[in-house]
Every structure is written in C-alpha cells, then in structure tokens.
C-alpha positions in Angstrom: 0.0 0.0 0.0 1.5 3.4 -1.1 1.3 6.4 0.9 0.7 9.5 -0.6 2.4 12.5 0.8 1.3 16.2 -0.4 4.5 18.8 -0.9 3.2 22.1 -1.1 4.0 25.7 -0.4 4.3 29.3 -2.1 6.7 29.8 -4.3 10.3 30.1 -3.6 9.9 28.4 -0.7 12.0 25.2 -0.8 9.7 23.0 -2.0 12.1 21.4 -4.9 15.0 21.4 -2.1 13.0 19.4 0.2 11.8 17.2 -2.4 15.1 16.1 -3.1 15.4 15.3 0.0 12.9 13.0 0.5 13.9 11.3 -2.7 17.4 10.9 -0.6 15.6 8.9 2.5 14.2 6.6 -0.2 11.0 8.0 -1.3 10.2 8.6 -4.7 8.6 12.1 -5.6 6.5 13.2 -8.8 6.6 17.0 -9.5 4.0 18.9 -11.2 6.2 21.4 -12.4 7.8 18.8 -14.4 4.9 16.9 -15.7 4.0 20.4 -16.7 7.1 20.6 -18.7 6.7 17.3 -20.5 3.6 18.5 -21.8 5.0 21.9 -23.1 7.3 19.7 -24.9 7.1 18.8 -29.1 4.1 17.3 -30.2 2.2 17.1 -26.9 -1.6 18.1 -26.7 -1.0 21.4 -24.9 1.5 22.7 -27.3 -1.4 22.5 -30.0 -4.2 23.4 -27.4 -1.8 26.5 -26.3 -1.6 27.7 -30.1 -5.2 28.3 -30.0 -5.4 31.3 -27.5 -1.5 32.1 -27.2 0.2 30.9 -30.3 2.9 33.3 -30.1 4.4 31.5 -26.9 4.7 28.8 -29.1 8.6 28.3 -30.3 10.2 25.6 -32.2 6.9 22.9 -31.7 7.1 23.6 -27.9 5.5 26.1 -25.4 8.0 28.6 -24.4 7.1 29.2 -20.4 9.2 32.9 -20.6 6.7 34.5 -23.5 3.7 32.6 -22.2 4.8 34.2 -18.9 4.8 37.5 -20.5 1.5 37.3 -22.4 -0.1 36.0 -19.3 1.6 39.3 -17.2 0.1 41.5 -20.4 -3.2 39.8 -20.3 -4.3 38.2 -16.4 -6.9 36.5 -18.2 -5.1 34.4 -19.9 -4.5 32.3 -16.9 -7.2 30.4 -16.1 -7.4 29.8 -19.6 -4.0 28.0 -20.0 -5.1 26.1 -16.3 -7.9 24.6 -17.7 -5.7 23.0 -20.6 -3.1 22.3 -18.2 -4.9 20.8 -15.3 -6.2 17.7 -16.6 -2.7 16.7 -18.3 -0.8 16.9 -15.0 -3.7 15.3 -13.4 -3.8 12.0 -15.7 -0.1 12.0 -15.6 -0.4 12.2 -11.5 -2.5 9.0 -11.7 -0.2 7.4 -13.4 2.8 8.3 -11.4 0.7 6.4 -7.9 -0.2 3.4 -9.9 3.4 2.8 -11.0 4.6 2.7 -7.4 1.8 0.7 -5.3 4.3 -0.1 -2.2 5.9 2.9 -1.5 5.9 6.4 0.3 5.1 8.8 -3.0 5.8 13.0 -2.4 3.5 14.9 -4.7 5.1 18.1 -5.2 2.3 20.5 -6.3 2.8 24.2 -5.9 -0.9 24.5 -6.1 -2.1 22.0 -3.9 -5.0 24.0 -1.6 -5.7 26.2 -4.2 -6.8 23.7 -6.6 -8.9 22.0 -3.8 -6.9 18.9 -4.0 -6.0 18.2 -0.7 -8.6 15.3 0.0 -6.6 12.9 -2.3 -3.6 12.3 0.0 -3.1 10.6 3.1 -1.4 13.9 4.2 0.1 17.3 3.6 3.7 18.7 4.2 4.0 22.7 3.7 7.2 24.0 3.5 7.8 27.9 5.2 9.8 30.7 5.6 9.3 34.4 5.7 8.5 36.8 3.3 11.5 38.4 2.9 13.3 35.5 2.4 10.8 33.9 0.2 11.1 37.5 -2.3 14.8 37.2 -2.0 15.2 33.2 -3.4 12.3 34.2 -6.2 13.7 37.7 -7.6 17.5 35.9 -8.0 15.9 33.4 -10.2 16.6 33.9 -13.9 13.7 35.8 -15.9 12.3 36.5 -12.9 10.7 40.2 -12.3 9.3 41.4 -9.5 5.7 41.9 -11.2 5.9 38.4 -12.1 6.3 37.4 -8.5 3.2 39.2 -7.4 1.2 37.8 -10.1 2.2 34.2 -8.4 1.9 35.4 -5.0 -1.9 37.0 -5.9 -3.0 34.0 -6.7 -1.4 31.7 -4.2 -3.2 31.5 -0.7 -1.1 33.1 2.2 1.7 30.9 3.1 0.5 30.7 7.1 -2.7 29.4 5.6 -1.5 26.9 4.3 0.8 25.9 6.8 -2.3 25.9 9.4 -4.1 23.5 7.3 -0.9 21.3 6.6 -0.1 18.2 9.1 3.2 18.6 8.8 5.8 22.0 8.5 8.6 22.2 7.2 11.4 24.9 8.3 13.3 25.4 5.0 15.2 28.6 6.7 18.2 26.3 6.7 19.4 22.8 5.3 20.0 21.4 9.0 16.3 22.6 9.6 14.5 21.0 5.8 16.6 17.9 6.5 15.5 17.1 10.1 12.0 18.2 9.4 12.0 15.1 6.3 13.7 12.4 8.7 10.9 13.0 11.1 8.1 13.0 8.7 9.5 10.2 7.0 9.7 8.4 10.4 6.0 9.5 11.1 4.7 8.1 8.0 6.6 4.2 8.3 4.7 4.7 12.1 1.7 5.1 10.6 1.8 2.6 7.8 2.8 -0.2 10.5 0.3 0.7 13.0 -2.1 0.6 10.6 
C-alpha cells in the first residue's frame, strides 16, 4: 500500500529542495512542475491546445514558459485559460505516477495543492515555510524572474501561514539542517503510521 504525501507551499519556498530530500531517504517524488514541462514539450496536446489562444508563446513545436509568462503578465486572463488545458494533463499523468509505485511512500510536489482543492486525495500534507523576505529574496535571484511576475504568483497563491495551518506537517526550510531534520521525522511519522495501521 502506497502512501501518498502532499508537498506544497508558495513559491520560492524550498519546495524542490525538500523534495530532493525526501527522494534521498528513499521516497520517490513526482513534481508537477515537471509533468507540466513534459507536456509543453514537441508534439504534446498542450502545445497544440496553447496555439489556439497564445500561439505566439509557441517556439520551435514547444510552449516557451518565458513568453507565455509575458503574455499572461500582459493579459491576467489568460490564466485560467492555460489552467484549464493544463490541469487535466498533469492530473492523468499524477495517476499514473501512484499506480506505477503501489508499495511505497510517494511526495507529490504540487505548488498548487490548496488552491486547486486537492488536498482530500492524499493521506497527508507537508508545507514548506519561511518568511517573506526571504521567500522574495530566493524568487527575484531566479533567472527571468521580475518582481511583477512574482506578485502575479503570490496574488493568486493563498497566504503561506494558511496553508501551513491546514498542513499536518511544517517544514522549516530557513536552513538545510532545519529541511533535512524536518524530512527524517516525517518520514519516520509516515513508516509509524503505515505499521500501525
């Protein structure tokens, strides 16, 4: 019997940090970030559903996320229009992802998790949190990254605290020492659980 484990958080936050870490102490992570990737890629449905409302942020056969980024910033609208392509791909490829790995401790990493009302399809949740400084620090020294872009993200991300409140488990990502210890003992939790139950 697998157990599913929810990573969320807002962004620049530490989720990808700390899901490497879990993959480390033996559990096997899928990452929605990257199953959104693979279906920006050549010749995958979204790349031909994305050329219907934004077809210039489609470059060489593939969805370029920097202009799709921009025309999204230009145009808000735009948003919920590329999630409602977007959603259902990651979604089949999430299924697919658990029923690969039936005996096993499986990390979703979804950015999105609460806000797309998810939450009820995992044995738990882990949030990851820092402060907001630190968090706008980690985001604006990413490449291509602009502070209006940021507080696009952050608008439509609940607060961080909320989420944290409705996670079972937080995880300090202020420090390496702190994310690491924080994985051991939910990772210790979980094979608790799965023996007592």
């Amino acid at each position: 019997m697998s157990f599913l484990l929810g990573l969320t958080g807002s962004i620049g936050m530490g989720k990808s940090t700390t899901a490497r870490l879990f993959v480390e102490h033996g559990c096997r992570i899928w990452n929605a970030d990257g199953a959104v990737h693979e279906a920006y890629s050549v010749n995958r449905t979204a790349v031909t559903q994305l050329s219907k409302i934004a077809p210039t942020s489609i470059l060489d056969g593939c969805v370029d996320r920097r202009l799709l980024r921009k025309l999204i910033s230009n145009d808000p609208t735009l948003l919920s229009k590329v999630e409602a392509i977007i959603h259902p791909i990651v979604e089949k490829s999430r299924q697919s992802f658990t029923k690969k790995y039936p005996k096993d401790i499986l990390v979703f990493d979804i950015p999105l998790l609460f806000e797309t009302g998810s939450q009820d399809q995992f044995d738990a949740i882990a949030c990851v949190l820092i402060d907001y400084k630190t968090q706008l620090e980690r985001v604006l020294a990413r490449k291509n990254m602009t502070k209006s872009h940021f507080d696009l993200i952050f608008s439509k991300q609940l607060p961080a605290i909320q989420k944290a409140n409705r996670a079972d488990y937080v995880i300090d990502t202020s420090t390496p020492s702190s994310a690491k210890s924080s994985v051991i003992k939910i990772i210790t939790d979980i094979k608790k659980r799965l023996k007592d139950a």
